[in-house]
LOVEX-459882 format. One line per field, with one value per residue (C-alpha): x, y, z. Coordinates in steps of 0.2 Angstrom, whole numbers, m for minus. Layout:
<sites>
x <- (X	...)
y <- (Y	...)
z <- (Z	...)
</sites>
This chain:
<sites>
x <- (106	109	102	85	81	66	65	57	66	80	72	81	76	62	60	44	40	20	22	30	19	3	12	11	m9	m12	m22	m31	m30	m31	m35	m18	m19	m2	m3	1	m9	1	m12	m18	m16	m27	m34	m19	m24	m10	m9	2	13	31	38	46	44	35	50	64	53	52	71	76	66	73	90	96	90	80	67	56	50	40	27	19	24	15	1	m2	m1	m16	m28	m23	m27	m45	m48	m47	m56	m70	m69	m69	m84	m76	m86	m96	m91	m98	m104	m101	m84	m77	m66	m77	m72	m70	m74	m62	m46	m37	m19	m4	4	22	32	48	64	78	88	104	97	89	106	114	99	98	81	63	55	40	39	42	29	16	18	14	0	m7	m5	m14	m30	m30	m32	m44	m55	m50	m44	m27	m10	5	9	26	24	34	51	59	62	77	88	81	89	89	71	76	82	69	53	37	38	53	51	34	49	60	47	36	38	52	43	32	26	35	33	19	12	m5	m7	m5	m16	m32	m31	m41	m43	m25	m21	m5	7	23	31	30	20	27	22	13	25	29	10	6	19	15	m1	1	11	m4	m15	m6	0	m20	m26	m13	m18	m37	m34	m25	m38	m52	m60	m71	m64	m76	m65	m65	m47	m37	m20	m12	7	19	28	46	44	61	58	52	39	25	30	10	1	m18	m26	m46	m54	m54	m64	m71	m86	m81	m64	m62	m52	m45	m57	m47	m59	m53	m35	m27	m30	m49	m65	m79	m85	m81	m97	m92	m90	m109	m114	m101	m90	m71	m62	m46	m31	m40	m31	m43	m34	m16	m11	6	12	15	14	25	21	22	6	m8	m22	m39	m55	m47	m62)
y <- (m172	m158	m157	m144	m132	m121	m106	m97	m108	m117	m134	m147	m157	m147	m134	m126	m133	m136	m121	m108	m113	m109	m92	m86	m89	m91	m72	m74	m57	m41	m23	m13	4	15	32	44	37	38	49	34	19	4	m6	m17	m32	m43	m62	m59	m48	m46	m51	m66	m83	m72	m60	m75	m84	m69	m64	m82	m82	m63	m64	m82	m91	m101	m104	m118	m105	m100	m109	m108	m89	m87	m96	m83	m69	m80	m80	m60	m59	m69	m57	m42	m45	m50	m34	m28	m40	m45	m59	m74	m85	m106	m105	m98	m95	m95	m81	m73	m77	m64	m72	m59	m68	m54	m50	m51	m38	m37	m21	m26	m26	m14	m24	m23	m30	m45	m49	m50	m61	m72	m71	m56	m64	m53	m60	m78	m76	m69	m86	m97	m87	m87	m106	m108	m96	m108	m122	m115	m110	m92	m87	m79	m75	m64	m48	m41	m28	m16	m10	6	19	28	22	26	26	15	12	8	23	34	39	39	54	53	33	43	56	45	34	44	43	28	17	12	2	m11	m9	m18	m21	m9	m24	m37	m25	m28	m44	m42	m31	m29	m32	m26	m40	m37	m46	m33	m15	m3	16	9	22	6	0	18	21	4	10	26	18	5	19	30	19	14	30	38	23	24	42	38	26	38	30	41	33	24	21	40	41	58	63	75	81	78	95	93	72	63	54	69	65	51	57	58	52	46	47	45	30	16	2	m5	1	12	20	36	51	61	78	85	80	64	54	57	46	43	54	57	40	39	29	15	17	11	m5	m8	m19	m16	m13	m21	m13	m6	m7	m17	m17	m24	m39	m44	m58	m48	m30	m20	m17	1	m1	0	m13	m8	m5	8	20)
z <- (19	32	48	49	63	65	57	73	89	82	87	78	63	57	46	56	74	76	91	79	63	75	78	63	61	79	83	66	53	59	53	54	55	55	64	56	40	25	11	m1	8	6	20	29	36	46	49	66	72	72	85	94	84	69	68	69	55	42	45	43	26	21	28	29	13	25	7	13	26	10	9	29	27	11	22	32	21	7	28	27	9	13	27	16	2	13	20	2	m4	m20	m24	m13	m6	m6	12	28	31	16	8	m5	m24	m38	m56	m64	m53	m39	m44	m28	m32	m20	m13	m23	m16	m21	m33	m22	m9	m20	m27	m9	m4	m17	m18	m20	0	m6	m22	m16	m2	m14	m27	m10	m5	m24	m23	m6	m11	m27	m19	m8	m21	m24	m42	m39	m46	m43	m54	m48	m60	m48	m48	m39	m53	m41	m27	m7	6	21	30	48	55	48	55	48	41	34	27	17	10	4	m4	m13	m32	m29	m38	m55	m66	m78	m95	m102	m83	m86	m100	m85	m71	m83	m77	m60	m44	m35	m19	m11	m2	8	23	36	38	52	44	30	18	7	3	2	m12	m20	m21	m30	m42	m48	m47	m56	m72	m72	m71	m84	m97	m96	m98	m114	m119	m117	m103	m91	m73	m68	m51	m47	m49	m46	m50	m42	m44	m30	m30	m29	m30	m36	m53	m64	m77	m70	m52	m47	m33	m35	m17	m23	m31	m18	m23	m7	4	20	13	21	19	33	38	51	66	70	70	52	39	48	42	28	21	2	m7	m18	m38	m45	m44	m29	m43	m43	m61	m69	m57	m45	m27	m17	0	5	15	25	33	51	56	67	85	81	68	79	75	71	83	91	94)
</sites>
């Protein structure tokens, strides 16, 4: 009954022109690599970058309750998905150029939003994103769901105006897992979804918190960690007790860990666990819809 206009130009009576739905796909995924490297970050990889057409789209999603922006948003981030679980060889794919399958199912697990900010939205844009991109690997043939098994524990303070260092300080132990989540993280290998990466602090802290709770429960079942996990206190972290990170036990090939030599966050090649397979809330890698100029992409030599 009301007039539409495009998320990313304003053109009228659409929801998403055809120029600005090819934007959001139109460079194809790409590795992201932020600099500095935030200590335990997965592998990003990006469907576009945030700028322009991309930037209006995502804001008009996250900001203006533009919610039909959903599903071609949660398009692009299921080709990023794609992208890094072939990276990580979960699975085989049918033929050439499919995404590779993993029998056990992969769990989207979003960055969630602070609740304030979800009440003033209306809406998780993370969350909503992820259950489109789940539907569109489903329909493509990969077994997917979302687990938004993430909440943050204390309140942060504002991201923008912080750099990278400082968005890494005021993340770190702000978030953890649900109650009853490890329960839902047996369910698959995890892989990290979020709308934007500029310092990678969020995926980084996401990650530690998966790790973590995983860590600490197959401690509690007696298990040997198979995934190499190790858990190290962060002195001085907000959130008291569980305030841990877990930097080791990547389960992909080629994960490496900074040695000084090179640019930080880039060094020694850590070997896969045996057998190459990944476990039951294991971080695979990390996917979002765009990434932020300021996150240099990958092949930079």
């Amino acid at each position: 009954m009301l007039p539409a206009e495009c998320g990313g130009c304003g053109s009228p009576r659409t929801v998403l022109c055809p120029r600005c739905r090819t934007a959001l796909g139109a460079a194809g995924p790409f590795r992201v690599r932020p600099v500095p490297r935030p200590p335990g970050l997965p592998a990003v990889h990006a469907a576009a970058r945030y700028a322009d057409e991309v930037r209006a789209v995502l804001l008009a999603h996250k900001e203006r309750g533009a919610l039909a922006l959903a599903r071609p948003l949660g398009s692009a981030l299921a080709g990023a998905v794609r992208a890094g679980l072939g990276e990580a060889g979960v699975g085989e794919g049918e033929g050439e150029g499919e995404a590779p399958r993993s029998p056990a199912g992969v769990l989207l697990v979003p960055v969630p939003s602070a609740r304030a900010a979800v009440r003033a939205r209306g809406h998780d844009p993370a969350r909503r994103i992820a259950l489109a991109a789940a539907g569109e690997l489903r329909r493509a043939g990969v077994s997917a769901r979302v687990a938004a098994v993430l909440r943050q524990r204390r309140a942060v303070a504002d991201q923008s105006g912080l750099d990278a260092r400082g968005r890494l300080d005021n993340l770190v132990g702000a978030l953890t897992v649900v109650p009853g989540g490890v329960r839902v993280l047996r369910g698959g290998p995890v892989v990290l979804v979020d709308d934007v990466v500029t310092t990678g602090a969020s995926l980084a802290e996401a990650a530690r918190a998966v790790r973590a709770a995983t860590a600490a429960e197959r401690a509690v079942r007696g298990e040997s960690g198979g995934s190499g996990d190790r858990a190290e206190e962060v002195v001085g972290a907000p959130g008291g007790v569980g305030a841990t990170a877990v930097y080791a036990g990547f389960c992909r090939e080629g994960r490496k860990e900074s040695s000084g030599a090179e640019e930080e966050g880039v060094g020694e090649v850590r070997e896969p666990p045996p057998g190459g397979a990944c476990g039951a809330g294991d971080v695979l890698c990390a996917a979002v819809v765009a990434a932020s100029p300021d996150s240099p992409e990958i092949n930079r030599n």
